[in-house]
DRENDRENPA-684637 format. One line per 5 residues: for each residue x, y, z of C-alpha. Coordinates in nm, 4 decimals. Layout:
N
X:Y:Z ~ ...
//
This chain:
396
7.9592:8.8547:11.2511 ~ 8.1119:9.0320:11.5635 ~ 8.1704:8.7005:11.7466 ~ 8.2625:8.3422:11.6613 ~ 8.2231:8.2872:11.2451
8.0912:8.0113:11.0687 ~ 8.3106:7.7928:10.9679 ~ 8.4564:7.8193:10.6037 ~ 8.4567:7.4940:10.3551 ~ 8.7704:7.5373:10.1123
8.7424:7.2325:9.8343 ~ 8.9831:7.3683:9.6133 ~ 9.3554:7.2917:9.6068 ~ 9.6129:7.6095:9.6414 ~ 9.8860:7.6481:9.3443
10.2258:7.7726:9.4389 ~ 10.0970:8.0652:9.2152 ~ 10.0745:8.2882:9.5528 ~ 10.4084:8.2235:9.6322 ~ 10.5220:8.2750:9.3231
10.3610:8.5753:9.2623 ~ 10.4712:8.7664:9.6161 ~ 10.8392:8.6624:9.4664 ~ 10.7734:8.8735:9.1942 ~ 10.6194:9.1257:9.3575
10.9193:9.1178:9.6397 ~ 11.1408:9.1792:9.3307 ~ 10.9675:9.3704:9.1224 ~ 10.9288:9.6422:9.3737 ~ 11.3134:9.6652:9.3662
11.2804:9.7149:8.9859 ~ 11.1895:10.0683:9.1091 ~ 11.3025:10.1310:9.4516 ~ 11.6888:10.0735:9.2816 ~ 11.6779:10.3700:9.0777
11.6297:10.5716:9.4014 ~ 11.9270:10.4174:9.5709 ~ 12.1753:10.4813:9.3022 ~ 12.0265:10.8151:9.2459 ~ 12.2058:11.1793:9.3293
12.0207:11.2575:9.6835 ~ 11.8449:10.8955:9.6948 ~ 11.5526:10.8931:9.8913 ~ 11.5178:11.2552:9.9111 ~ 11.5679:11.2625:9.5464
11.2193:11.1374:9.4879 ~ 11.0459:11.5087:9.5946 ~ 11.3415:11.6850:9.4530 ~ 11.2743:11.5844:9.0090 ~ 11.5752:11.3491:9.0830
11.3766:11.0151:8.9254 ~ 11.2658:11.1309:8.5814 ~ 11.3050:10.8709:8.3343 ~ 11.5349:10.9544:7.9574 ~ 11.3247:11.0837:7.6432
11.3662:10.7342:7.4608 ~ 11.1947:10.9000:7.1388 ~ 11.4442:11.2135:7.1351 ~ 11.7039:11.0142:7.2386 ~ 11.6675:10.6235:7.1117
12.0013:10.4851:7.1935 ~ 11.9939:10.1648:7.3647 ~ 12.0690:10.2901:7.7229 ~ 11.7891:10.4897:7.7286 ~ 11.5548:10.2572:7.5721
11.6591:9.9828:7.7871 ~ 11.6217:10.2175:8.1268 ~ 11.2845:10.3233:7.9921 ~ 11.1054:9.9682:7.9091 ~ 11.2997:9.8594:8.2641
11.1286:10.1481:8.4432 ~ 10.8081:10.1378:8.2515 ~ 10.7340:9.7191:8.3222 ~ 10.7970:9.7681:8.7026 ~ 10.7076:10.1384:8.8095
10.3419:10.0842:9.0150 ~ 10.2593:9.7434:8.8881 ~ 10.4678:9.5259:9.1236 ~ 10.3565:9.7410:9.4515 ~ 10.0113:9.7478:9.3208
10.0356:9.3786:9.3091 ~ 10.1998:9.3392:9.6674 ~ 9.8866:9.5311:9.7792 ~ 9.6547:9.2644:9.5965 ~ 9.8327:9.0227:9.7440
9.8614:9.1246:10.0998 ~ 9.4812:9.1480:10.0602 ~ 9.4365:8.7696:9.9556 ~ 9.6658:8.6866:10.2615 ~ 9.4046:8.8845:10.4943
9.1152:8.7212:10.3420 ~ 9.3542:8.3660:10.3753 ~ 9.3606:8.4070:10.7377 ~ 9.0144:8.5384:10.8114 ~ 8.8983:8.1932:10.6359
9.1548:8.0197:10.8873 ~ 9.0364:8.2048:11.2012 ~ 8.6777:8.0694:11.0541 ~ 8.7515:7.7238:11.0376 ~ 8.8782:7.6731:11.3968
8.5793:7.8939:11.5078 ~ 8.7581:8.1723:11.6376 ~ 8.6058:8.5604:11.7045 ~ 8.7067:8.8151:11.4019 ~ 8.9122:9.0116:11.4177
9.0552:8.8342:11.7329 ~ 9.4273:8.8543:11.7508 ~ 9.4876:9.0454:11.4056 ~ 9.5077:9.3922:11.5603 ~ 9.8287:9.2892:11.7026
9.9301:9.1528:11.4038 ~ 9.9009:9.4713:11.2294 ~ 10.0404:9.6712:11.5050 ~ 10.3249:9.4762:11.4915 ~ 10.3468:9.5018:11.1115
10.3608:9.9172:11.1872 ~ 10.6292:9.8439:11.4636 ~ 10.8592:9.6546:11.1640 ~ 10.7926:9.9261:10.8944 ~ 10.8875:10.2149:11.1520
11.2323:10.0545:11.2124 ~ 11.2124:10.0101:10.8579 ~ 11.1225:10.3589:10.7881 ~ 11.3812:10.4714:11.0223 ~ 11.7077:10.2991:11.0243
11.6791:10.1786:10.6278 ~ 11.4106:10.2955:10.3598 ~ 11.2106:10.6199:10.3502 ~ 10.9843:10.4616:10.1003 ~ 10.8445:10.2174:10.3349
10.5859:10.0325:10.2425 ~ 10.4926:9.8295:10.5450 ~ 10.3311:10.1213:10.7876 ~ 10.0798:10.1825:10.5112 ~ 9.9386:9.8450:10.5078
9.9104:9.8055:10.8471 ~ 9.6574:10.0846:10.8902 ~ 9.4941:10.0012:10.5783 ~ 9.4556:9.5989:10.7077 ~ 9.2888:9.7376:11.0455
8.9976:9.8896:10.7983 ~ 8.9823:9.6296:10.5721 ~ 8.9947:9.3519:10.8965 ~ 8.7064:9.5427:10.9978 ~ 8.5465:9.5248:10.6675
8.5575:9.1189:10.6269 ~ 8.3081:9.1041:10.9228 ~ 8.0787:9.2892:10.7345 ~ 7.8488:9.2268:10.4228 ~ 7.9253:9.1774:10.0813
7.7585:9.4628:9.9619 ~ 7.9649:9.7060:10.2793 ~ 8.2364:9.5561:10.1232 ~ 8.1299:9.6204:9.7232 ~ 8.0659:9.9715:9.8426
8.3694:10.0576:10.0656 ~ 8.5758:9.8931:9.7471 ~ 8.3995:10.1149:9.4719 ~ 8.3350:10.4139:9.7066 ~ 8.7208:10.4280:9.8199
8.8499:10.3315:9.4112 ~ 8.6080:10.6007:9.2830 ~ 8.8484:10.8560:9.5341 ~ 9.1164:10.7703:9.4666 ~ 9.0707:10.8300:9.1002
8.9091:11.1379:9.1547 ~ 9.1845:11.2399:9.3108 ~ 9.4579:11.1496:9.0696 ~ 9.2576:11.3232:8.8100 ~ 9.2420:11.6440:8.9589
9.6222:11.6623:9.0398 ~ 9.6610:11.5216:8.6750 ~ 9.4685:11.8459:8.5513 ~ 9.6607:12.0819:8.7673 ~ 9.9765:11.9726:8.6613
9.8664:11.9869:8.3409 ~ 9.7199:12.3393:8.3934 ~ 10.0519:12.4592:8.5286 ~ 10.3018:12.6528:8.2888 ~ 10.6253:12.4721:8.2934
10.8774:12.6077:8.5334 ~ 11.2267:12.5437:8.6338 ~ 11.3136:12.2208:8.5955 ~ 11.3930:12.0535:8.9629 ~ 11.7238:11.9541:9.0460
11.8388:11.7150:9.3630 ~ 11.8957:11.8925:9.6518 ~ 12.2918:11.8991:9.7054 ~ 12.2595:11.9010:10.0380 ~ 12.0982:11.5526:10.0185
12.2857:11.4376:9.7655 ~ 12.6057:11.4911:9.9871 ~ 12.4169:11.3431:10.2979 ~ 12.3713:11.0483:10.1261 ~ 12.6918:11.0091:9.9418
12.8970:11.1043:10.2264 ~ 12.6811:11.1177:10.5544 ~ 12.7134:10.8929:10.8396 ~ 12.4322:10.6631:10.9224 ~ 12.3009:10.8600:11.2132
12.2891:11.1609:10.9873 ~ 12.0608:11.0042:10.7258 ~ 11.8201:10.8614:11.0538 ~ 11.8137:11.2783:11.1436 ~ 11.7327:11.3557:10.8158
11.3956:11.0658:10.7821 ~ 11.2860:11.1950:11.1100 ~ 11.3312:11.5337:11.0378 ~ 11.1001:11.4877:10.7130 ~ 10.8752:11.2345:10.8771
10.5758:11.4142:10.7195 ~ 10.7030:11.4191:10.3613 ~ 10.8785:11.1344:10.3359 ~ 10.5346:10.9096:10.4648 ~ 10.3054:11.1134:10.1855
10.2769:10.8223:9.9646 ~ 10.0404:10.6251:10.1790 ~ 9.8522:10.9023:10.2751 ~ 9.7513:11.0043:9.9177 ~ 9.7081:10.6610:9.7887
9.5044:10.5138:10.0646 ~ 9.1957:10.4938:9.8552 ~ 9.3794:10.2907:9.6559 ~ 9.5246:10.1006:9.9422 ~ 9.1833:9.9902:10.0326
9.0697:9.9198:9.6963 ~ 9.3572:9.6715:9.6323 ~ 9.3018:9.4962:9.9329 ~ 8.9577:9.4490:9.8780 ~ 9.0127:9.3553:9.5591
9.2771:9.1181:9.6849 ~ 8.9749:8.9429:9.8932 ~ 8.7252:8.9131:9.6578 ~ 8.9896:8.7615:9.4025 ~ 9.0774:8.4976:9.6444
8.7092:8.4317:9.7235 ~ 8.6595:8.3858:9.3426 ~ 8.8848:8.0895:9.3190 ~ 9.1934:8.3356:9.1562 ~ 9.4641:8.1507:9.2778
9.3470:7.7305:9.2696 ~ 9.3889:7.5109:9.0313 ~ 9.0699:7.4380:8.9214 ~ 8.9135:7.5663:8.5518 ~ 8.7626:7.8413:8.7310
9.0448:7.9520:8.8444 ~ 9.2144:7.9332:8.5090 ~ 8.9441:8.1373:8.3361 ~ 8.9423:8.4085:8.5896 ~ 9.3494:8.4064:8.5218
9.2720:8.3887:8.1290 ~ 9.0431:8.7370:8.1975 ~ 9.2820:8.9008:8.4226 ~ 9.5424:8.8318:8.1030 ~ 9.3784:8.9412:7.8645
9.1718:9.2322:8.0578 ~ 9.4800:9.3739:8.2571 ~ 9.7180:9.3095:7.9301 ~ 9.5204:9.4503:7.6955 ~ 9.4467:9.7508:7.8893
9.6661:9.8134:8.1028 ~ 9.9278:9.8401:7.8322 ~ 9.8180:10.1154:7.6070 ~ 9.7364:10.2895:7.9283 ~ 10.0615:10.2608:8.0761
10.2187:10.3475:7.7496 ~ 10.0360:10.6450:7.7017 ~ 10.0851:10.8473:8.0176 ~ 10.4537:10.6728:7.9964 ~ 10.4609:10.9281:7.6580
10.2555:11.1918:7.8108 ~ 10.5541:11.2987:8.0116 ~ 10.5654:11.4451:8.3349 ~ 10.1819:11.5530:8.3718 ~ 10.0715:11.2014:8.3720
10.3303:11.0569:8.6263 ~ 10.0657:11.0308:8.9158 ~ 9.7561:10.8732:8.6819 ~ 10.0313:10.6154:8.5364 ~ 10.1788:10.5171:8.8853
9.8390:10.5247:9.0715 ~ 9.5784:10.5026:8.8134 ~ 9.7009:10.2827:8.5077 ~ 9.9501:10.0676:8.7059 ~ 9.7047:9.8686:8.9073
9.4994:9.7792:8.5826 ~ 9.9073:9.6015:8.4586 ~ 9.9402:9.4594:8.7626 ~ 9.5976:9.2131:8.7375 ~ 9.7799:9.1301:8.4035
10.0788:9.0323:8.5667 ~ 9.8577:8.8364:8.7755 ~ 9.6991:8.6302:8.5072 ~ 9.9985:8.6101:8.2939 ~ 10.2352:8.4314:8.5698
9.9070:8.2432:8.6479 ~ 9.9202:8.1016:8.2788 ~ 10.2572:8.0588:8.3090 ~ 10.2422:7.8151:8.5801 ~ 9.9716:7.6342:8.4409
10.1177:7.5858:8.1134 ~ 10.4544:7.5255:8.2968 ~ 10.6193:7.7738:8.0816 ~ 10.8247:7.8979:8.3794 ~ 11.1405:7.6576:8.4470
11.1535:7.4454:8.7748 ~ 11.4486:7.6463:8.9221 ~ 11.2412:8.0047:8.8418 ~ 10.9528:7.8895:8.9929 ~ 11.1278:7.7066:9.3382
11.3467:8.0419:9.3601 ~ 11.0260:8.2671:9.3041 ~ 10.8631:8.0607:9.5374 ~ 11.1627:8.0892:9.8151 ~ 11.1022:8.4800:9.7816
10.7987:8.5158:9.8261 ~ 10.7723:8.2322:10.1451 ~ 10.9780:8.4752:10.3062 ~ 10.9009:8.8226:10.1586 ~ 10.8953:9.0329:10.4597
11.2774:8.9149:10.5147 ~ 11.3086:8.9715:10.1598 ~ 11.1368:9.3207:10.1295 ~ 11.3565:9.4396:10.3872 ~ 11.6862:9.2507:10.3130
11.6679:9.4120:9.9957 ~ 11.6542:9.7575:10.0883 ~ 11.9263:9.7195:10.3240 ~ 12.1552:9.5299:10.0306 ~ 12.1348:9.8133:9.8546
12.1771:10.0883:10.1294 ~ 12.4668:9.9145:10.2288 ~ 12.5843:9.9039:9.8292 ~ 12.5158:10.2463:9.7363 ~ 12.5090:10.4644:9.9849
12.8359:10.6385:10.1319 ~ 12.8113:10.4166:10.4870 ~ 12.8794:10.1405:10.2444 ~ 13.0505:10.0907:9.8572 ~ 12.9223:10.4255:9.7766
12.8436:10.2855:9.4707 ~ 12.5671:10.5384:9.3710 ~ 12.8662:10.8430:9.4018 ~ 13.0832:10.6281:9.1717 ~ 12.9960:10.5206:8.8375
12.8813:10.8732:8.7283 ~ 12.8239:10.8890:8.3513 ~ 12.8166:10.5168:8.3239 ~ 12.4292:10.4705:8.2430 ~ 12.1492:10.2265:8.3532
12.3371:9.9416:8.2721 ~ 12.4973:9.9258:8.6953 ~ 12.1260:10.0155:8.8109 ~ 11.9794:9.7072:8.6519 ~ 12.3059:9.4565:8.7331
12.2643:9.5710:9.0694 ~ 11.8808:9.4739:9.0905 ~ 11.9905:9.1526:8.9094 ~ 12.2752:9.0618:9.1531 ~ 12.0268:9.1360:9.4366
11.7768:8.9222:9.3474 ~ 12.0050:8.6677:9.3185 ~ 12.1281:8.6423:9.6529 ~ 11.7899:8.6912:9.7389 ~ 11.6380:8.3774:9.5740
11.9851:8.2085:9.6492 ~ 11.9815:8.2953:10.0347 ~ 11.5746:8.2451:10.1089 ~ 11.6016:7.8784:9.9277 ~ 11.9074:7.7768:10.1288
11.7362:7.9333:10.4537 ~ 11.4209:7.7627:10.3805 ~ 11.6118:7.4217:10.3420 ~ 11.6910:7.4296:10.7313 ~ 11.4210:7.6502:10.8675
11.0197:7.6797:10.7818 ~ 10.9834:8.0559:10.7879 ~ 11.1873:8.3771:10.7054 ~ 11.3431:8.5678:10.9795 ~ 11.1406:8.8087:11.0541
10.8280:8.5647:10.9685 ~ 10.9637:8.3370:11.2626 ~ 11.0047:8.6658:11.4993 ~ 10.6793:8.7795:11.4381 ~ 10.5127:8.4371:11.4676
10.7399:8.4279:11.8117 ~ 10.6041:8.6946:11.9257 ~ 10.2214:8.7081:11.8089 ~ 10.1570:8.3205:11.8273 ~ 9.9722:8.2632:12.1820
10.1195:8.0507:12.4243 ~ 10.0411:7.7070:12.4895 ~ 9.9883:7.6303:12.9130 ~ 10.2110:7.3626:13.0180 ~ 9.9713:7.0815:13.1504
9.9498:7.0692:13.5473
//
């Protein structure tokens, strides 16, 4: 399947659920990249013991319970379901290149170069944490992989989930081997960079810790790949149409990804620091499927309100401008190029954190419903369609 594909039949009629869903996932990912912007030393903070979560069983007062169910609903689940999703959008336009008979991969390499291009600027001038310059290597592979077999694809899936957990369990055990030091503290070097620094400073500082600061994808590209594979078999399945298969694979993902994804969660939430990695990386994914089938029933069952679902939807039509706007909101917010708001309200709690994740969103759904009223793509959607959409001949 090197050359032109056979064309693809699709019968089945497309719910807003995938736009609905990358809305959450757009937003949920802030659920946990907000706690790094209003934390001492920010992005840095991360490496430095700088994101540990309150004891809510030795301490149970309602600030620390609140931060801890906040944290524990969105840490891993909404990224892991970002990656499912960006997979289902691969296999979306692999179908479409079928239909009009056009060669695989074809264009999509520059598509995904593009995508690195964006998350280096991203990486760069705004966000350590990037997300974007991950996917775009792990969409070349996976490109690769739709040309293939089912079964390369079953094994490549299994082979590369089967790492990744392997992995994860051995830096579980060696954590758990290790006799507890000193506890870390943020740098104060970083935590005056980024309370005080110029903008130019904190652009040094990513490229100075390029390596570091870009060891997320690295580790978890197993997983990567197993997400995005998953993603495309999902979509393949009928996940996301409104037909009664696709409610019943929703009604397993529920009750699957709920009911064990939950206790999972929960117990490497309690397990403390030891278990960070094999709740983030290992348990997190298994929530996120929930998430996927819960929202799905939702929908169907219209137990989400018009106005959540159109906003939801607005997000996640435009959730690269999103994904990025957000980040930069809250740059601009907390850092001390902007309000400074992270260096302020010391002693104050979680309660700012989460208002400031809730006012975000809000000019987030807000702003991408009012853009989309005038204009049929994002910003940076229409710049990258501008740029990667081929160009028609004027006729002679």
């Amino acid at each position: 399947m090197a050359d032109t594909l056979a064309p693809v039949v699709r019968t089945t009629t497309r719910l807003p659920l995938l736009d609905v869903l990358r809305g959450a996932a757009i937003l949920g990912t802030l659920m946990t990249n907000v706690w790094i912007f209003a934390s001492p030393g920010s992005e840095w903070s991360v490496l430095q013991g700088g994101m540990k979560v309150p004891d809510a069983l030795a301490d149970p007062s309602a600030a620390n319970i609140a931060e801890t169910v906040f944290r524990f609903l969105a840490d891993g689940k909404f990224l892991a379901l970002l990656t499912v999703l960006f997979g289902v959008g691969l296999a979306i336009q692999f179908d479409s290149a079928a239909r009009r008979g056009e060669p695989w991969p074809g264009r999509y390499p520059k598509r995904a170069a593009f995508l690195f291009v964006e998350g280096t600027v991203h990486f760069v001038l705004v966000f350590a944490w990037d997300v974007l310059m991950g996917y775009a290597v792990t969409a070349l592979l996976v490109a690769w992989l739709l040309a293939r077999s089912e079964k390369v694809r079953r094994v490549a899936m299994w082979t590369a989930g089967g790492l990744h957990l392997a992995l994860i369990g051995l830096l579980t055990l060696d954590a758990m081997a290790r006799p507890d030091g000193t506890p870390k503290t943020p740098d104060p070097a970083a935590v005056d960079l980024y309370a005080h620094g110029s903008w130019p400073a904190q652009v040094a500082f990513r490229l100075e810790h390029f390596l570091i600061l870009r060891i997320e994808p690295v580790f978890s590209f197993g997983l990567l790949v197993f997400l995005f594979l998953l993603g495309v078999r999902l979509h393949r399945a009928g996940a996301f149409t409104a037909t009664a298969d696709g409610r019943r694979i929703r009604n397993r993902l529920a009750a699957w990804g709920l009911g064990l994804g939950l206790p999972l969660n929960a117990a490497a939430t309690l397990g403390g620091g030891d278990f960070f990695l094999l709740g983030r990386y290992g348990a997190a994914p298994l929530l996120a499927l929930g998430y996927i089938g819960l929202v799905g029933i939702a929908l169907d069952r219209l137990w989400i309100p018009a106005a959540a679902t159109r906003a939801l939807g607005s997000v996640g039509r435009t959730a690269l401008s999103c994904y990025v706007a957000q980040n930069l909101l809250c740059m601009l917010l907390c850092y001390g190029i902007g309000l400074g708001l992270a260096d302020r309200p010391a002693g104050s709690g979680p309660w700012w954190v989460m208002g400031l994740w809730a006012g975000v969103s809000l000019v987030l759904a807000a702003g991408s419903w009012l853009w989309l009223r005038r204009f049929d793509r994002g910003p940076l959607e229409a710049l990258q369609h501008a740029v990667l959409s081929p160009r028609r001949r004027s006729p002679a």
